[in-house]
C-alpha positions in Angstrom: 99.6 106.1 -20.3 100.6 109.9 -19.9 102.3 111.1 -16.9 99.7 112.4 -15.0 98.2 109.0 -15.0 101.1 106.1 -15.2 101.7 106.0 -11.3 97.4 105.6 -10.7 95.5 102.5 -9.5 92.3 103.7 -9.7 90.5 106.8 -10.6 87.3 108.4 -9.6 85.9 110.5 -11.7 83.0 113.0 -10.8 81.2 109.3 -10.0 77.6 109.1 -8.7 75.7 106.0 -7.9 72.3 106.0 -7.6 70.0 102.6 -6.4 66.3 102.4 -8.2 65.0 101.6 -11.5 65.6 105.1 -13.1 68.6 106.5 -11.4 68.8 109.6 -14.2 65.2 111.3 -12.5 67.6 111.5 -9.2 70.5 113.7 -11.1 69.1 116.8 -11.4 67.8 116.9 -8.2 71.8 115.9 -6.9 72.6 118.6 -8.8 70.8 121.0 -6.8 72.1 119.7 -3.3 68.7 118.6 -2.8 69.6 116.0 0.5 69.1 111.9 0.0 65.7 111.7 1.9 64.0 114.7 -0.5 65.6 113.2 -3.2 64.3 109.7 -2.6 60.6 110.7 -1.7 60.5 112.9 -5.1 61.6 110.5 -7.2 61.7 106.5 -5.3 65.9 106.7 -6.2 68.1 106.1 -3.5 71.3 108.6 -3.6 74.6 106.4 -3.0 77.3 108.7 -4.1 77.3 112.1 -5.7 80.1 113.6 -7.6 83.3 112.1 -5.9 86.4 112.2 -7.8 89.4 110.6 -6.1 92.7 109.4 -7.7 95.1 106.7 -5.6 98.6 106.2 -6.8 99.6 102.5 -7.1 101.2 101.4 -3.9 99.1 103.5 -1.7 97.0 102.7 1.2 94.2 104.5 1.7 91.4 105.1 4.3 88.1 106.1 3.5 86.0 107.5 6.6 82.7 108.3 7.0 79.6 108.2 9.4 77.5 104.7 8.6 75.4 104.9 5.5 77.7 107.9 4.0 78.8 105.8 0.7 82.1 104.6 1.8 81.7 101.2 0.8 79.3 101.7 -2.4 82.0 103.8 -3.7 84.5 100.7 -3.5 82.2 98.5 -5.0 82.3 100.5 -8.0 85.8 99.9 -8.7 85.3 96.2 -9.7 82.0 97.2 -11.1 79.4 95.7 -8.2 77.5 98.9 -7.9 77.0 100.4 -11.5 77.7 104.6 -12.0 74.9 106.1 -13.3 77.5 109.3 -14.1 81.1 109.7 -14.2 83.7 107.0 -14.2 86.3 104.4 -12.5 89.3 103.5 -14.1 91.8 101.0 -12.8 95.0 100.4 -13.6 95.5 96.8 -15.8 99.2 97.3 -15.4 99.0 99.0 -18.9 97.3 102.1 -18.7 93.8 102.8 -17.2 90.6 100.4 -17.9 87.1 102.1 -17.6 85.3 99.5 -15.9 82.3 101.9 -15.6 81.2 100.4 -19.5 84.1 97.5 -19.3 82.5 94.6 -21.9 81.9 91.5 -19.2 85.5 89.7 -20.4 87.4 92.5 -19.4 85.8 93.2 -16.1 86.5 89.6 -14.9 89.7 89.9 -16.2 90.3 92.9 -13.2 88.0 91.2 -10.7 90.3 88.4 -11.2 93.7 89.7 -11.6 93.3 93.7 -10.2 91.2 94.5 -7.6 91.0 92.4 -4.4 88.5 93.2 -1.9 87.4 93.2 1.9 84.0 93.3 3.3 82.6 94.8 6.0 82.3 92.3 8.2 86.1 91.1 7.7 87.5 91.0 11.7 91.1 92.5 11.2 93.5 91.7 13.7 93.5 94.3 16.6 97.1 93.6 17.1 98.3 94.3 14.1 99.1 97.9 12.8 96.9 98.9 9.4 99.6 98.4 7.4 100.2 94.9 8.6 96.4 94.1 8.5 96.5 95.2 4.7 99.6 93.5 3.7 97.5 90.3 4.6 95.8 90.4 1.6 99.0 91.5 -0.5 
């Protein structure tokens, strides 16, 4: 692990997710800031997430926010490999350095499903008394 990276959990890098049979006939249009309805009438792809590079240190709790469809939660699924990047990468910490679970052989993503990354859906009620923190530390 260098310095820059010993103190990450996870790493986005430049990721994009795209939903159809052939996401690479979406890219260059992505690249172009072509918007997700032109893209998906030229080409039948559904855009999930374009170029979003994000690094969170370990120990750090952060919020994504974004309007409903935006990519908030298909970005997290990428982290434990449930929506597949069609550019860029994820890596997540293993405790030893940085795993790319973007092209992670199947034994070593269950490895971090099981022992790394911990996740909550949607449609999880938090508890409206409790502060963020304390709603996260549930789960800790």
């Amino acid at each position: 692990m260098t310095a820059a990276t010993e103190n990450l959990a996870v790493r986005f890098d430049k990721v994009c997710i795209v939903f159809g049979d052939n996401p690479d006939r979406a890219l260059p249009l992505m690249d172009r800031g072509q918007d997700r309805s032109t893209i998906q009438t030229s080409t039948g792809q559904v855009l999930g997430v374009h170029d979003c590079s994000l690094d969170v240190a370990t120990g750090e709790i952060l919020v994504l926010m974004g309007l409903s469809g935006s990519g908030k939660s298909t970005l997290l699924r990428a982290v434990n490999g449930l929506n597949p990047v069609c550019r860029g990468a994820v890596h997540v910490s293993d405790g030893n350095g940085l795993i790319d679970v973007t092209n992670a052989d199947p034994v070593t993503l269950r490895r971090i499903r099981q022992q790394r990354v911990a996740m909550v859906f949607q449609q999880f009620g938090l508890l409206p008394w409790r502060t963020v923190r304390e709603n996260v530390g549930l789960g800790l």
